[in-house]
Structure formats: structure tokens, C-alpha cells
C-alpha positions as CSV (number, residue, x, y, z in Angstrom):
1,X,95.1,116.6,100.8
2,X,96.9,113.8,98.9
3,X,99.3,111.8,101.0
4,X,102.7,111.0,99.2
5,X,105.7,110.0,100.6
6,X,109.5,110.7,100.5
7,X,112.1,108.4,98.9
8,X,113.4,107.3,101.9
9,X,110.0,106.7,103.7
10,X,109.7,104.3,100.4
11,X,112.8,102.5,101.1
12,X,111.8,102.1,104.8
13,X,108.4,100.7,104.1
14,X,110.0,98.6,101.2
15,X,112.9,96.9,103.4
16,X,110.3,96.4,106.5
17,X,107.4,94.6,104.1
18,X,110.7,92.2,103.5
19,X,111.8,91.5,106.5
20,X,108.0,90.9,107.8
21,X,108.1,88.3,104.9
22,X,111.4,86.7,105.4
23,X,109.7,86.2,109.7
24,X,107.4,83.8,107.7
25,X,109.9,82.2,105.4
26,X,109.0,84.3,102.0
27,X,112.0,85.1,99.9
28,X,111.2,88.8,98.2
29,X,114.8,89.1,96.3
30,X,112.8,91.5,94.0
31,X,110.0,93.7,96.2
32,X,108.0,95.7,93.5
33,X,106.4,99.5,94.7
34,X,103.1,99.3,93.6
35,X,101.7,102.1,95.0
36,X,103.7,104.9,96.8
37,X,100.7,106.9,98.8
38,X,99.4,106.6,102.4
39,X,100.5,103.2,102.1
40,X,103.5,101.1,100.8
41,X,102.0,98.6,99.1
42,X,104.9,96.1,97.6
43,X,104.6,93.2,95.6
44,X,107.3,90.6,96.9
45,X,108.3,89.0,94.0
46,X,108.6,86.0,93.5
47,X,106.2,85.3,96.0
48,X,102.7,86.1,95.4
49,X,102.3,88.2,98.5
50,X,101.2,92.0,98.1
51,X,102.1,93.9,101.3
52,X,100.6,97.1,102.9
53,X,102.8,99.0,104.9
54,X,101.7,102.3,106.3
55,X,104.1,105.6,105.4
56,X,104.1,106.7,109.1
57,X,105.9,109.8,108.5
58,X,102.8,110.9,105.9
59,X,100.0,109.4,108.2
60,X,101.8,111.4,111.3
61,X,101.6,114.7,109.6
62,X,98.1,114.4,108.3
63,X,97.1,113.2,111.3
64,X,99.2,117.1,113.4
65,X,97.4,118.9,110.3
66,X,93.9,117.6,111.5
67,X,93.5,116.4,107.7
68,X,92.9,113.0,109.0
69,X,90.7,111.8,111.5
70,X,91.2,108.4,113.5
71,X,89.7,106.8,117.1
72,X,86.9,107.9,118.7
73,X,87.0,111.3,117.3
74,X,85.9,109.9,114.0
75,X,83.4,107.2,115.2
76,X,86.2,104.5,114.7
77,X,87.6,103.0,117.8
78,X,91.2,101.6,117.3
79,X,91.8,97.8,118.5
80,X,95.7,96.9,118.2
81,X,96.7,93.9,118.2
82,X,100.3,92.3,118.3
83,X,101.3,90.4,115.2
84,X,101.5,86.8,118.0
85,X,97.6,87.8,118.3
86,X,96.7,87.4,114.0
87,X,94.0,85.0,115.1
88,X,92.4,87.1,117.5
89,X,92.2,89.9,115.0
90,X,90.7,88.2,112.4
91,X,88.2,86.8,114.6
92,X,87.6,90.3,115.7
93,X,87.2,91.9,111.7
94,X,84.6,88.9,111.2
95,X,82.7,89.3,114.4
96,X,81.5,92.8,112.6
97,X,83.6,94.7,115.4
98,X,83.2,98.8,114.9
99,X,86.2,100.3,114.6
100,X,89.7,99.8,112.9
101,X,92.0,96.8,113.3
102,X,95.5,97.2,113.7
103,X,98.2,94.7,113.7
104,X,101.5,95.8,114.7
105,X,104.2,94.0,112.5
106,X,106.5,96.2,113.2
107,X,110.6,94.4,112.8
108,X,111.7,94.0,116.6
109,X,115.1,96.4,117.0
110,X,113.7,98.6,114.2
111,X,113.0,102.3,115.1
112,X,109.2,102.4,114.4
């Protein structure tokens, strides 16, 4: 089942990759959509930053409609990992951990 996403999930994915980039002093006066899928992924012109930003609405229904699998259930524990704790995820992706990790990145005050 191919994942795509509505305009507004765009626009939402768009305007959070930017304000993720403006936390860590990037300028994206001219974000660029890339790919419009599962994931957001934005180019945040001018800087040369590509962002990945999940479409949560898409991922949400796949994940009711049992077309995807995540966690346990599909042999792929989940470790989260506030965006404060970049260091201990990265450590944790080159240790070889099993699983998926997730940094939360989410804009503080937004409604995801």
C-alpha cells in the first residue's frame, strides 16, 4: 500500500522541518518538497540541510490498517529519544543496537 500524504499534512511537515532548523540557527527562507511519501523530506534552501519529517497522519493509518508493522511485533524494538539526548542516540545507532531509533524533534507548543 503506497503511503502519500494530503496537502496540508505537506505543509505541516514543511513548516515543522523549518522551525527545527531555525532551533539550530539555519535560515530555510525557501524549503524545497523533495519527496511527498511516508516522509517529508525537505531541502532547506539555502542551507544544505535535507530534512526527514514523518507524515504522522499516513504512518497512523497504515499503522490502524495493519499495513505496517513497528516494535516488537516486527522484531524491531523502538528506543526514543528526546532531541536534548542526540548524543546518546547516535551512540546508540553505532553501538549496533536492534531496533529503531527515534528522536523526537517535535516544535514545543505544536500539536504533535
Amino acid at each position: 500500500m503506497p503511503l502519500t500524504t494530503s496537502a496540508a499534512a505537506t505543509r505541516e511537515a514543511t513548516a515543522a522541518a523549518v522551525a527545527v532548523a531555525a532551533r539550530f540557527g539555519l535560515t530555510a527562507g525557501e524549503p524545497e518538497i523533495m519527496a511527498d511519501g511516508a516522509n517529508i523530506i525537505v531541502h532547506l534552501h539555502p542551507a544544505p540541510v535535507v530534512a526527514k519529517v514523518a507524515a504522522i497522519e499516513d504512518v497512523s493509518s497504515a499503522l490502524l490498517d495493519g499495513a505496517l508493522r513497528v516494535g516488537e511485533a516486527a522484531g524491531l524494538p523502538l528506543h526514543r529519544f528526546p532531541l536534548a539526548d542526540i548524543r546518546a542516540a547516535h551512540v546508540a545507532v553505532e553501538s549496533g543496537l536492534t531496533g529503531k531509533v527515534l528522536v523526537d524533534v517535535s516544535v514545543p507548543g505544536s500539536r504533535r
